[in-house]
Structure formats: structure tokens, C-alpha cells
C-alpha positions as CSV (number, residue, x, y, z in Angstrom):
1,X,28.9,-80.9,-36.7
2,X,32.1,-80.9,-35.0
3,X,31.5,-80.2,-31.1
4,X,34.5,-78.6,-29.3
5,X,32.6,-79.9,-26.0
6,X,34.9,-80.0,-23.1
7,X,37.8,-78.1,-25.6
8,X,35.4,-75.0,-25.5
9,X,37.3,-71.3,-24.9
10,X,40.3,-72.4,-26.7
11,X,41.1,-70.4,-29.3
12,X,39.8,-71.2,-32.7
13,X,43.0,-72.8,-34.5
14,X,42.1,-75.8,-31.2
15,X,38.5,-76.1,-32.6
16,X,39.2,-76.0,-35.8
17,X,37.1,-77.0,-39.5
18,X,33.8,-76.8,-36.9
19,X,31.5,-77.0,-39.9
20,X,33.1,-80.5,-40.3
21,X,32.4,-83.8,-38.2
22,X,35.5,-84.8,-36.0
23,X,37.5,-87.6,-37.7
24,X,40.4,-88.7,-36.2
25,X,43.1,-91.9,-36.8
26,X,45.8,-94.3,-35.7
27,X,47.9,-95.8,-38.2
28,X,50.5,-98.2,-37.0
29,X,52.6,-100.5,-39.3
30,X,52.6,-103.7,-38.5
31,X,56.8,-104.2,-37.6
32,X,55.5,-106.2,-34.4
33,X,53.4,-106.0,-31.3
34,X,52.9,-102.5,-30.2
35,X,55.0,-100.5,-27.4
36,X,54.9,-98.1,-24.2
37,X,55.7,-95.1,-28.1
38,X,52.7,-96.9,-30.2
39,X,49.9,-96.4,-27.0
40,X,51.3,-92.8,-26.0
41,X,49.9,-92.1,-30.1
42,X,47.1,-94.4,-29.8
43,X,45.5,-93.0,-26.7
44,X,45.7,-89.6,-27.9
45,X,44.2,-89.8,-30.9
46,X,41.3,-91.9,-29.2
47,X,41.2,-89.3,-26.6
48,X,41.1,-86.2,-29.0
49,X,38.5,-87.6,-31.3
50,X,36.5,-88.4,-28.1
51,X,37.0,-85.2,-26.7
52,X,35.5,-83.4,-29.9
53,X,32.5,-85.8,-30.3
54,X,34.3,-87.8,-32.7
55,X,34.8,-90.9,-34.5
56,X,38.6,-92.6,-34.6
57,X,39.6,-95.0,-37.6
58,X,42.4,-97.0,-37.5
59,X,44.5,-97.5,-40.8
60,X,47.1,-100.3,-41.2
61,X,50.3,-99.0,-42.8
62,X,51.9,-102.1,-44.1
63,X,53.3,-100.8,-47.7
64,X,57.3,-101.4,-46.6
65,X,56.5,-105.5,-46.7
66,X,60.4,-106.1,-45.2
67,X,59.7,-105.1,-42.4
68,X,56.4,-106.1,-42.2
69,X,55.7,-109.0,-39.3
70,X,53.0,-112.0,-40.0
71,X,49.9,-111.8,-37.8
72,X,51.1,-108.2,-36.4
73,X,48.3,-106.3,-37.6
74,X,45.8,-108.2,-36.3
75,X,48.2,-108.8,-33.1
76,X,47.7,-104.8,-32.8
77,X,44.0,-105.0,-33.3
78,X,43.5,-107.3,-30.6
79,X,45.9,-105.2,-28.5
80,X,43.8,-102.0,-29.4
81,X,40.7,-103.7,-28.0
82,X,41.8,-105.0,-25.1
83,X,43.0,-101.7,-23.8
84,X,39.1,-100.4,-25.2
85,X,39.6,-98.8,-28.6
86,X,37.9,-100.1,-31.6
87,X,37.7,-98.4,-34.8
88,X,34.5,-96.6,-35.3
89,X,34.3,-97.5,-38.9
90,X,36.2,-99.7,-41.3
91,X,39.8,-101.1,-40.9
92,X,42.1,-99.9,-44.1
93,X,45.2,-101.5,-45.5
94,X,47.4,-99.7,-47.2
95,X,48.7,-102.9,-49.0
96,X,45.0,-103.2,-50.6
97,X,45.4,-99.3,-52.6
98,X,48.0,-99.6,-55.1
99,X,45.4,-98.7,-57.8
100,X,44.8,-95.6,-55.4
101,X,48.7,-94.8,-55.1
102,X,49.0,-95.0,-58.5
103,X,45.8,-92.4,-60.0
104,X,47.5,-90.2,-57.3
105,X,50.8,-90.1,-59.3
106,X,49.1,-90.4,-62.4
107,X,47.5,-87.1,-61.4
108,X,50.8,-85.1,-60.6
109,X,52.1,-85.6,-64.1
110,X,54.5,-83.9,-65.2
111,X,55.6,-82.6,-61.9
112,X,56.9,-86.5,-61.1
113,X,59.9,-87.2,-62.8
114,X,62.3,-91.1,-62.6
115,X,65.5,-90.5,-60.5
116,X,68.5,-93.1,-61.2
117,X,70.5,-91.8,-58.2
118,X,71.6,-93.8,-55.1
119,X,71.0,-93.3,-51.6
120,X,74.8,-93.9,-51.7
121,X,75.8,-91.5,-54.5
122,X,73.4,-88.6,-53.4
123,X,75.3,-89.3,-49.9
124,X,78.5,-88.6,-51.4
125,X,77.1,-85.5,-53.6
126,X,76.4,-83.1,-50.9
127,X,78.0,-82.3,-47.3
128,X,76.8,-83.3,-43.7
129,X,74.8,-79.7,-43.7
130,X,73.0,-80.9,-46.4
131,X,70.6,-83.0,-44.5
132,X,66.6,-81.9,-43.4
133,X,65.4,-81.7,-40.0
134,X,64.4,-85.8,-40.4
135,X,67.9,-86.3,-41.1
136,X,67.6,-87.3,-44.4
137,X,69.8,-86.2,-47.3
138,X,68.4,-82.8,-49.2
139,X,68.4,-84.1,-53.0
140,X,70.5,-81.4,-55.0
141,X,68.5,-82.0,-58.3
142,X,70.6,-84.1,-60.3
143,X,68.1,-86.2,-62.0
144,X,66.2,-83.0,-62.5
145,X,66.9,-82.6,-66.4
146,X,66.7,-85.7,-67.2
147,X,68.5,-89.1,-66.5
148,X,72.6,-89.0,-67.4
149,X,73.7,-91.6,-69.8
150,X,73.5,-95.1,-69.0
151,X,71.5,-94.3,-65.7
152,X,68.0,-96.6,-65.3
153,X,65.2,-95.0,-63.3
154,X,65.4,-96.1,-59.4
155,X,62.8,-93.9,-57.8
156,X,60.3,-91.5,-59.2
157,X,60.2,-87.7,-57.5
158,X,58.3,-85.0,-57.4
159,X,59.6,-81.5,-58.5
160,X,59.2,-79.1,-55.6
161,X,58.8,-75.4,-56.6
162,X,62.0,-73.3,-57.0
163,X,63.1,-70.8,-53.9
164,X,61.1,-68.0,-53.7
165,X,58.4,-69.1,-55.6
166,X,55.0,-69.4,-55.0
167,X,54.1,-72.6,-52.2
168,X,58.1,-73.2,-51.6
169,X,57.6,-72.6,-48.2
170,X,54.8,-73.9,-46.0
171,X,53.1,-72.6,-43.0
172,X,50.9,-74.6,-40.3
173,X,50.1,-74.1,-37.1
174,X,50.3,-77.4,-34.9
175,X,48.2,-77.9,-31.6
176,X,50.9,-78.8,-29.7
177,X,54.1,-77.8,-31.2
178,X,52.9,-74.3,-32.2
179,X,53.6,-72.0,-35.3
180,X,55.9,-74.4,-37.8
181,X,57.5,-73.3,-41.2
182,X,59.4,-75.7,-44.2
183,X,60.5,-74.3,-47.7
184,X,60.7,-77.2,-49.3
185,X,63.4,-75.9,-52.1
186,X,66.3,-75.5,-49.2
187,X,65.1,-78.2,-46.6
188,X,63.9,-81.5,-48.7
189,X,64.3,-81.3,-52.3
190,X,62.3,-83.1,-54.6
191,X,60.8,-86.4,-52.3
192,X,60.7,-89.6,-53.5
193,X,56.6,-90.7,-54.2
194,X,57.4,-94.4,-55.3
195,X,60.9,-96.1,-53.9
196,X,63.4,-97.9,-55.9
197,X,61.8,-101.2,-54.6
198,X,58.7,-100.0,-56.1
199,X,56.9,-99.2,-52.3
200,X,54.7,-96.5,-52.4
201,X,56.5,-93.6,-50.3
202,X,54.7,-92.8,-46.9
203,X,54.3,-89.0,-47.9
204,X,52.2,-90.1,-50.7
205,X,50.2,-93.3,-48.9
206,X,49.1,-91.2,-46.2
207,X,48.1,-88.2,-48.3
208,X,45.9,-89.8,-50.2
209,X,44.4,-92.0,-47.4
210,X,43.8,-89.4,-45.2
211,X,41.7,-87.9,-48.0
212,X,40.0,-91.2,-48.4
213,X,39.1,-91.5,-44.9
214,X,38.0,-88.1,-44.2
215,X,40.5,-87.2,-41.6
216,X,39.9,-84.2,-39.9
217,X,42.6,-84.0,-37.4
218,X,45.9,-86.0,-37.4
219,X,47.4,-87.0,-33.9
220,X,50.7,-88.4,-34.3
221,X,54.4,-88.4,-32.9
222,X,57.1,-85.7,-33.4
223,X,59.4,-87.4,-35.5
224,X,56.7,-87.0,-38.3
225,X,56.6,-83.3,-37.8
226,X,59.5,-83.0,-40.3
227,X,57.0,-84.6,-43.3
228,X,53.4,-82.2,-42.3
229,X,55.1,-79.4,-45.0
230,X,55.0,-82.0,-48.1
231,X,51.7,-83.8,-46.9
232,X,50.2,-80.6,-47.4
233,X,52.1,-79.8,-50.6
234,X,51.0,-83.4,-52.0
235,X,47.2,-81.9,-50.8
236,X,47.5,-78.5,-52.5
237,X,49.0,-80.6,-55.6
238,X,46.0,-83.0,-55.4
239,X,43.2,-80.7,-54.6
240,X,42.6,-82.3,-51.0
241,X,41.5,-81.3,-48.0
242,X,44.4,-80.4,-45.5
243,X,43.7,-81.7,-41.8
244,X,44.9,-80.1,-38.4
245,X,47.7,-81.5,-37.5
246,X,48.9,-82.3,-33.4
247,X,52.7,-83.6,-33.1
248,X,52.9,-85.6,-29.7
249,X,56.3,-85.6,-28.2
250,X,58.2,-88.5,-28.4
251,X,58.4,-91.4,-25.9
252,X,62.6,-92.4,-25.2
253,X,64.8,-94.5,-24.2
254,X,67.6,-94.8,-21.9
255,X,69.9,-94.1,-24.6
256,X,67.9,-90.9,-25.5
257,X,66.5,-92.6,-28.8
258,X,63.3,-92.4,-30.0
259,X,61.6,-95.6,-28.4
260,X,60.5,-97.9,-31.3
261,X,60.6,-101.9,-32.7
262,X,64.2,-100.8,-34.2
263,X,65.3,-99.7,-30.7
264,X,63.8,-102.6,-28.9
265,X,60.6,-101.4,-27.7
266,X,59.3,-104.3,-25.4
267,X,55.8,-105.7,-26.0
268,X,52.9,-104.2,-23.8
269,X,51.8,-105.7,-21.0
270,X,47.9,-106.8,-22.2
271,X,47.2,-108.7,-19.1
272,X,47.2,-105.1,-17.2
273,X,45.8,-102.9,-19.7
274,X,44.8,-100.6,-17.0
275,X,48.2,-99.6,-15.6
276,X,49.2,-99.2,-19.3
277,X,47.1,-96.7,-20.0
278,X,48.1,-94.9,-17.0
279,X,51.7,-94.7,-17.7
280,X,50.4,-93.5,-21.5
281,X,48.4,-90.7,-20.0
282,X,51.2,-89.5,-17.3
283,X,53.5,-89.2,-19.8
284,X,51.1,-87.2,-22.1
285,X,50.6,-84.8,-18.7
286,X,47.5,-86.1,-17.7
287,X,46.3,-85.2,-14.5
288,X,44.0,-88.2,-13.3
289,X,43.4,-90.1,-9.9
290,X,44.1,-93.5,-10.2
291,X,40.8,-95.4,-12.0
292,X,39.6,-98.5,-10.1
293,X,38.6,-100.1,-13.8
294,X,39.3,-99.0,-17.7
295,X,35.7,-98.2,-17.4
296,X,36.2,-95.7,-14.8
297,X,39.5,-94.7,-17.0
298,X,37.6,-93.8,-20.0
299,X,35.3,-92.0,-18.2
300,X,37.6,-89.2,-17.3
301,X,40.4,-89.4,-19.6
302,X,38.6,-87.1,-22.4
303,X,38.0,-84.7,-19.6
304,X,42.0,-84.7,-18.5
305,X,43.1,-84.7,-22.3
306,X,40.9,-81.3,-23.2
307,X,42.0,-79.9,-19.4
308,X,46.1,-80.6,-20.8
309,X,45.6,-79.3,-23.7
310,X,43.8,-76.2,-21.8
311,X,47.0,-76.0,-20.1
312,X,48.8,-76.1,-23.4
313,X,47.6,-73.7,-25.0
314,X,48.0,-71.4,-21.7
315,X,51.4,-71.6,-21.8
């Protein structure tokens, strides 16, 4: 049984599924060697998982092969362990469940249709206002009917349900960014499920491994907020389990952007894990006295991470 433990008198939405065990996750891709952004993620979801008497998995998300980096995932499994966190149960690799991908889509039938258009010419089809909270173009439809002569399939979509009708619009209540809403009609259009490179989208990968590895609770970075509504629409569609969701926020740069391998994230230092993980947990709020050992550290971090997110849920 899930055990709330040191999370005990929040309300129930923070303990939430407590006929279920605790299973929690950390899924980086393997772009390169992780960053200050990557840890922040890392450590929380450790830290929540621990918090609730849990167990944390760790899931290597290394479908888009471009920008894959040799030897990174194992760089970041090495990096994992020397800052003390070890998957409690088998590594998985997206790149090994294409047959999985696959029966998912199978399974949506007629709701998935082949799309011929562009990045490009859906660009030039709709307006700047046209664009979902990730920043990404809303598709108008066009491919909707059927493909326009002379046009080959580039990317298969699924067909989202009309405005106003029943689960256009989805509700779910984060842990830390509260009460969030997305009708999926108006803000993303149908969403691509397999690319026009023939990479499995992430909306789809991570649905149906979640499911696979009984994920409880997903601890993850805001940027992904913007995706929860058709995770759980891609759940509803496939007759999965729906976990609690918890959208950290975001770890910057000078500049203001998101920090990341794309924005030039340097490497972690692994030869001081410990003041690492300090810097993580001071950004995430915290409130520890400096640990004399990462034995010491793990000790009380659980303890600090159920007292912020006390604090949280206080304000």
C-alpha cells in the first residue's frame, strides 16, 4: 500500500491512488551528459517516491535517434549512481518497444488517420495566434477528410473530439502547479502519434510506457505541462490508468531560456556530487543544513521535500 508517511495531513489530491503502491520515474533522453535542469527532475522524483515509501524506475527515452548521443545513456546511469540513485527495478529503452508503439496505434483505429501536411505549410495555414501553450502550431484539420490529390502520407494523427463534445476538454489537478484545464479541439488539434521520420511521437511513447511500468505519479518539468491533457486523452483512448501528475518549475538561464543540451547546459560536476545536490534541492525550496556526506543528505532530504511540499500546498 501506498504510505503518505512524512506527506500525512495534506489533503487527499497529495496522497493520492493510496490503495496503490508508490511508483514513480525519471526519463531522460540520452542528447548528452546530464545538467544542473536534468538533476533538479531527477532528485525530485527520487525524493517523492521516497517520501511516499516508494520505488523510482528510470526509463531511457531515446526514440528521436538524431539527437541521440553514443554512450549517453549509460553516461547518465553512471551519473545517477554517483549522486545515489539507482533504479529500483529494471532499466527500459524506448528504442526496444516499437512492437509496443505500434499495438497502441493499432488499437486507436479509426481515430488515427495519415496527414501529408508540412510543418512548413501548416505554418503558413494559420496565424501567429494559432499556436498552443507549447508553442507549437494548432493543426486546423486539413488532412481531416482525407488526403488532397497528389499528397503522400507524412505523419499519422489522431482525431481529437469536436468542441463541446464529450472529453474535448480536460481537467487535472497538478501537485504543484494546481487546478489545470486544455480543450484539446481549440488548443492542439489532432497530435501527431508517429512523425514523418517514422519516430514514435513522445505523447504516445510515454503513454503507453507509463502504463507498462506501473507509474503512479509522474514528477517532471514544466515545459511538459502543456502535453498532461493528451497523455490522459491517449489513457482514456487506451483504457489506462491515468497517474498524478507534479510539474516542477523550470531551471533557466541567463538569457531566461529554459536550461537544456540545446541551450548549452554544462555537464555536472560528478567529482562533487554533494554540492550538486545541494544547489538541486535549494532551487526546488528545500530547507536543509548543509550535510557533511550524501549519506547524511539522503537522510533528510525526503523529510525537507514532504515539509516544501507542506508548504505548497499551504499557500
Amino acid at each position: 500500500m501506498l504510505r503518505c508517511g512524512i506527506l500525512d495531513g495534506y489533503r487527499r489530491r497529495f496522497c493520492p491512488m493510496s490503495s496503490l503502491p508508490y511508483v514513480g520515474r525519471f526519463a531522460p533522453s540520452p542528447s548528452g551528459p546530464l545538467h544542473a535542469g536534468s538533476l533538479v527532475a531527477a532528485l525530485a522524483s527520487y525524493l517523492d517516491a521516497r517520501a511516499h515509501g516508494g520505488r523510482w524506475l528510470i526509463r531511457i527515452e531515446d526514440l528521436d535517434t538524431p539527437r541521440n548521443v553514443a554512450g549517453a545513456d549509460d553516461a547518465i546511469l553512471r551519473a545517477l549512481a554517483a549522486f545515489g540513485m539507482e533504479s529500483d527495478g529494471e532499466v527500459l529503452w524506448q528504442s526496444r518497444r516499437h512492437a509496443q508503439y505500434q499495438a497502441a496505434l493499432a488499437h486507436l483505429g479509426a481515430l488515427v488517420y495519415p496527414c501529408g501536411c508540412s510543418r512548413r505549410e501548416i505554418a503558413d495555414s494559420i496565424g501567429a495566434a494559432s499556436r498552443g501553450g507549447d508553442g507549437a502550431a494548432i493543426y486546423p484539420g486539413t488532412c481531416r477528410a482525407g488526403l488532397a490529390p497528389g499528397k503522400a502520407a507524412r505523419a499519422w494523427r489522431l482525431r481529437v473530439p469536436d468542441a463541446g463534445q464529450p472529453g474535448d476538454c480536460i481537467a487535472f489537478d497538478d501537485r504543484w502547479q494546481g487546478p489545470q484545464q486544455q480543450c484539446l479541439s481549440r488548443e492542439v488539434g489532432d497530435f501527431v502519434l508517429k512523425r514523418a521520420d517514422g519516430i514514435w511521437a513522445y505523447q504516445l511513447a510515454v503513454v503507453v510506457d507509463d502504463a507498462a511500468q506501473g507509474i503512479t505519479q509522474v514528477v517532471r518539468g514544466a515545459d511538459l505541462l502543456d502535453s498532461t491533457a493528451r497523455q490522459i486523452h491517449l489513457q482514456r483512448l487506451l483504457g489506462l490508468p491515468t497517474p498524478a501528475y507534479l510539474h516542477l518549475p523550470l531551471v533557466r538561464n541567463g538569457d531566461g531560456d529554459k536550461l537544456s543540451k540545446q541551450t548549452g547546459a554544462a555537464a555536472l560536476n560528478l567529482t562533487r556530487p554533494l554540492q550538486e545536490l545541494e544547489q538541486a534541492a535549494r532551487f526546488l525550496g528545500l530547507r536543509m543544513a548543509p550535510a557533511p556526506s550524501l549519506e547524511a543528505f539522503w537522510r533528510h532530504a525526503p523529510t525537507a521535500w514532504g515539509e516544501r511540499l507542506a508548504a505548497l500546498e499551504r499557500d
